[in-house]
C-alpha positions, -999 to +999 in steps of 0.1 A: +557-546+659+527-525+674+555-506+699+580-497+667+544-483+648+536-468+678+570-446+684+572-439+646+541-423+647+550-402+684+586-395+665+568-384+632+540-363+656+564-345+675+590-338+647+561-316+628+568-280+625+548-255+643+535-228+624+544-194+647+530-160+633+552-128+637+539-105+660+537-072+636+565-044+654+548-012+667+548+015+648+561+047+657+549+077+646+574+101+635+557+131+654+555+119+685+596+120+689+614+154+683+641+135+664+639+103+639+669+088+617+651+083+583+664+062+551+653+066+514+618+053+508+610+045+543+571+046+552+569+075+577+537+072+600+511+105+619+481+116+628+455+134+616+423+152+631+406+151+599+401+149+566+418+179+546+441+190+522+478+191+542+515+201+532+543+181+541+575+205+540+614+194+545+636+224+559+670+227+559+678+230+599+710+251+594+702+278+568+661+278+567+654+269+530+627+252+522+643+218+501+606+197+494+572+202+499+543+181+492+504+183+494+481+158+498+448+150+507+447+130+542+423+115+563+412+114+599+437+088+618+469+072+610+485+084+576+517+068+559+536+088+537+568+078+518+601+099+523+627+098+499+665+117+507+688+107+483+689+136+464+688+156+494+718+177+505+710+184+540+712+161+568+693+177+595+662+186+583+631+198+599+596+176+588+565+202+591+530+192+591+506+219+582+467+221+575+455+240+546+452+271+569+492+271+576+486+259+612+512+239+624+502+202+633+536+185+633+569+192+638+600+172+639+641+170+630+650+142+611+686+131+603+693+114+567+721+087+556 
């Protein structure tokens, strides 16, 4: 009787399920490659080398026009911004990063859809 309690209890021990936690995927930062494939609403990740006032600007790769801009206030290290494409004609685009001076800090083609 001890030997039957004995395996049920190794059988019961060894059938328990392990708890495994995901190892988080790197992150790559989108101007650190000089071409990305985005989606709508994806998280893009960069860099900054300090806290400022910055402008995010899409350009259309084949004629030049400016097609969204946006200015925000970041801060010194990573940064995660949202882009959104859907109502975006283009699908080569050029990202631009620029401090408040107009110097260029990033720069990158992207590829919607």
């Amino acid at each position: 009787m001890k030997r039957i309690l004995l395996i049920f209890l190794v059988l019961f021990w060894s059938c328990t399920k392990m708890e495994i936690e995901p190892t988080p995927q790197p992150v790559q930062k989108i101007f650190s490659v000089s071409e990305s494939r985005v989606t709508d609403g994806q998280s893009i990740h960069f860099d900054l080398p300090v806290d400022g006032v910055y402008t995010l600007t899409l350009i259309d790769k084949e004629s030049g026009n400016v097609v969204g801009r946006e200015r925000f206030t970041g801060k010194t290290g990573e940064n995660i911004k949202r882009i959104y494409t859907n109502s975006l004609q283009s699908q080569y685009l050029y990202l631009l990063l620029q401090d408040v001076t107009l110097k260029e800090i990033g720069k990158t083609t992207i590829i919607t859809k």
